[in-house]
N, C-alpha and C positions, 0 to 999 in steps of 0.2 A: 271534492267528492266526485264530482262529475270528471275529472279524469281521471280516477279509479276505476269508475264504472266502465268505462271506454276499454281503459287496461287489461277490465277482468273478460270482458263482451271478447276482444281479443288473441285473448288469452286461448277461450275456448277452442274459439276457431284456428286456431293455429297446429293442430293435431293432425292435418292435411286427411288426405282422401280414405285410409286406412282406419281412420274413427270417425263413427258419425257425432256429429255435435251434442243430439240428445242423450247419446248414450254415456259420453265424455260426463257430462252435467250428472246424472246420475249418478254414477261414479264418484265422481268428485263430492257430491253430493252426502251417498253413502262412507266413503272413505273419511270424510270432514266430521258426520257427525262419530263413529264410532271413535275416530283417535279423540272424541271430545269427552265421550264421557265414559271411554275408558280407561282415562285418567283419576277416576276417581268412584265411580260403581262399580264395587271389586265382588260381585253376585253371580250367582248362577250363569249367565248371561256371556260372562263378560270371556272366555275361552271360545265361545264361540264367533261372537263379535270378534275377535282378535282371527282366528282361523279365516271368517271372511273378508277381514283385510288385506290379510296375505293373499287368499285367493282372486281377489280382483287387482291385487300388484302384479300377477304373471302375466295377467294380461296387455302388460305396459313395459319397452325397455326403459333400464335405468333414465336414461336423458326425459323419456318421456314423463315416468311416473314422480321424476322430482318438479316436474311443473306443479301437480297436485299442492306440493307442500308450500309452491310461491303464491299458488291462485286462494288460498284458505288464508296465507300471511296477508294478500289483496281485502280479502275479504274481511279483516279483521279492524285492520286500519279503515276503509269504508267504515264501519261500523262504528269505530272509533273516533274518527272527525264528523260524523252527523253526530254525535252526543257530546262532544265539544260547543260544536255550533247549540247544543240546549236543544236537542231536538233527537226525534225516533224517525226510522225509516223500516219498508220493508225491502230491503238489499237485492234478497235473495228471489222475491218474487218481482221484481222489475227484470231485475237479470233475467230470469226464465223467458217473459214477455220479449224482453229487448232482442234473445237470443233467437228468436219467432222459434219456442216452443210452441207456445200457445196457440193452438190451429185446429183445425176442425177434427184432424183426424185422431189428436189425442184428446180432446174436448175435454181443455183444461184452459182457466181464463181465470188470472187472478187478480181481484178490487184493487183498483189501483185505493194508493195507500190516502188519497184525504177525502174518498167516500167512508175508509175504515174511522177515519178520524173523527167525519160527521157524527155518524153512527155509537163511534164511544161516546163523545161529548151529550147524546141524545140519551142514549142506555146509561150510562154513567152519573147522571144531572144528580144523585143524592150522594156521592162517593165522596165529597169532603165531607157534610152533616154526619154519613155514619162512621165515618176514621176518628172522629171526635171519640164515640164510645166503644168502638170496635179496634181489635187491635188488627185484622186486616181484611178487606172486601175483596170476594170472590169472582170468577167470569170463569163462563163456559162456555166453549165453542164447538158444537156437534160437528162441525164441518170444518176445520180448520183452516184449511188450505197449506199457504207458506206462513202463515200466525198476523196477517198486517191487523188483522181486528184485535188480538189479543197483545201483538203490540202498541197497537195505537190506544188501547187502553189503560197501557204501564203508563203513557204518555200523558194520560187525561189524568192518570194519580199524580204523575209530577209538577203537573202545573196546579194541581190541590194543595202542592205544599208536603207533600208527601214522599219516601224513597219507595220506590216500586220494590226492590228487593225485597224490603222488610212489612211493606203494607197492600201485599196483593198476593193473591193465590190465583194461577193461570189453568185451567185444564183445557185441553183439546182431544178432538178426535179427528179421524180421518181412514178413510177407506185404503186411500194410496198410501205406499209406506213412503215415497218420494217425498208426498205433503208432510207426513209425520216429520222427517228426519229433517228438513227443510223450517219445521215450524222448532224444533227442539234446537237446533244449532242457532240460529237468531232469539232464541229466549236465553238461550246459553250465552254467547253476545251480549246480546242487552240488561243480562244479570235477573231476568224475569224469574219469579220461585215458578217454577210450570211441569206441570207433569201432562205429559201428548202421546197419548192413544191410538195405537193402529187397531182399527177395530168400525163395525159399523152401528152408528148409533140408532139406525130405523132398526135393525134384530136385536141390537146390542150384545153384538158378538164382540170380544176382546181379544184381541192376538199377542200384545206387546206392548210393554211401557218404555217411554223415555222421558226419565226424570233428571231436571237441571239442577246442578249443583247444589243451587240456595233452595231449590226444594226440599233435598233433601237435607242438609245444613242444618236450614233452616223449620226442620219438625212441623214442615205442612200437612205431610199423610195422614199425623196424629191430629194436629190441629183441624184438618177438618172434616175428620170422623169425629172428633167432640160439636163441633159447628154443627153437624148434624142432627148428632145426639141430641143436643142442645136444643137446637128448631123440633126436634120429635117430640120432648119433653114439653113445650109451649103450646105444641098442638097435641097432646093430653090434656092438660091442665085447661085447657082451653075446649073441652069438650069437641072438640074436632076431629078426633084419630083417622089415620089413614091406612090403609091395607099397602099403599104404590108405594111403591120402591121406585123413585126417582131416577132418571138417568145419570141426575150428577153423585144423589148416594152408589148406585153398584158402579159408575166408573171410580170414588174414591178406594170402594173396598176391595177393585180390580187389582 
């Protein structure tokens, strides 16, 4: 793993003085997630994702822009021998860090991934008890970042005993579309059911979804507007009603 990571750290840098590194990372970034799920979100969406692909390939000759396609095959095998080893990582947010993005002037600084871990194992402590009668437990993340919480949280179903695919619904948000595309391409990776929100959760303005395969496969949109439903109905019955409309209700019905 660790000399993947080296590979990809690299990689970047190898674009010499004519690209800046942040922007390369971007790029690739963008370019990685849209060939990812426009393999298979055949929507409204997906003409135009495809048109901005090609426009950020002019910006690259041939020699350079087929690095793109070696540095994403990099990234996949990373991804693929940390879950061999029985294990989650956040890839793509160390890379960022490693590649000293992270610095003052972009003031972006991502949890290194076993405070994420902490943190699920903390937030999570009843997630075997309800997969017992639950057919799958939900997380939400107003801030996403590059997803290491909401990965590290697939992580805490697995060692429940549990497939995160099938027993976990992921939502996120994020103001940066960098972090979205960043959190969507590693849930896409790690087979996470997750749907990640450009949008801001303090106005809860919504811009764009990016939904991973077994999300949508896997009939999570439906399943948790009934989950919802469901929790509203309880708190009826239960003489409680509420007027709020939840952040995590309008981001599901976004």
């Amino acid at each position: 793993m660790e000399n993947i990571h080296q590979e990809l750290v690299k990689s970047f840098q190898s674009f010499g003085a004519a690209f800046r590194t942040a922007d390369v990372f971007r790029d690739f970034i963008e370019l990685a997630a849209i060939a990812l799920i426009n393999q298979y979100a055949f929507d409204a969406e997906w003409e135009q994702r495809e048109n901005r692909y090609h426009e950020i390939r002019q910006k690259y000759s041939e020699a350079d822009f087929c690095r793109f396609s070696e540095m994403l095959g990099l990234l996949m095998l990373a991804v693929n021998k940390v879950q061999k080893q029985g294990a989650f990582d956040d890839v793509l947010g160390r890379l960022y860090m490693d590649l000293g993005l992270g610095n003052d002037s972009s003031g972006q600084y991502f949890t290194p991934y076993c405070v994420s871990k902490l943190m699920a194992a903390l937030g999570g402590s009843g997630v075997a008890e309800k997969l017992k009668t639950e057919k799958f437990v939900s997380v939400l993340e107003p801030t996403c970042g590059s997803g290491a919480n909401l990965i590290a949280f697939a992580e805490h179903v697995r060692e429940a005993g549990y497939t995160s695919s099938q027993s976990m619904a992921a939502m996120g948000v994020d103001i940066d579309i960098l972090c979205v595309q960043m959190c969507f391409i590693q849930c896409q990776l790690y087979r996470i059911p997750a749907k990640i929100v450009h949008g801001n959760s303090l106005t809860r303005e919504f811009w764009s979804a990016w939904c991973t395969s077994d999300w949508i496969l896997g009939g999570f949109s439906q399943a948790m507007a009934d989950k919802i439903e469901a929790e509203r109905e309880r708190e009826t019955a239960a003489a409680v009603p509420t007027e709020t409309i939840t952040l995590e209700e309008q981001f599901v019905l976004f």
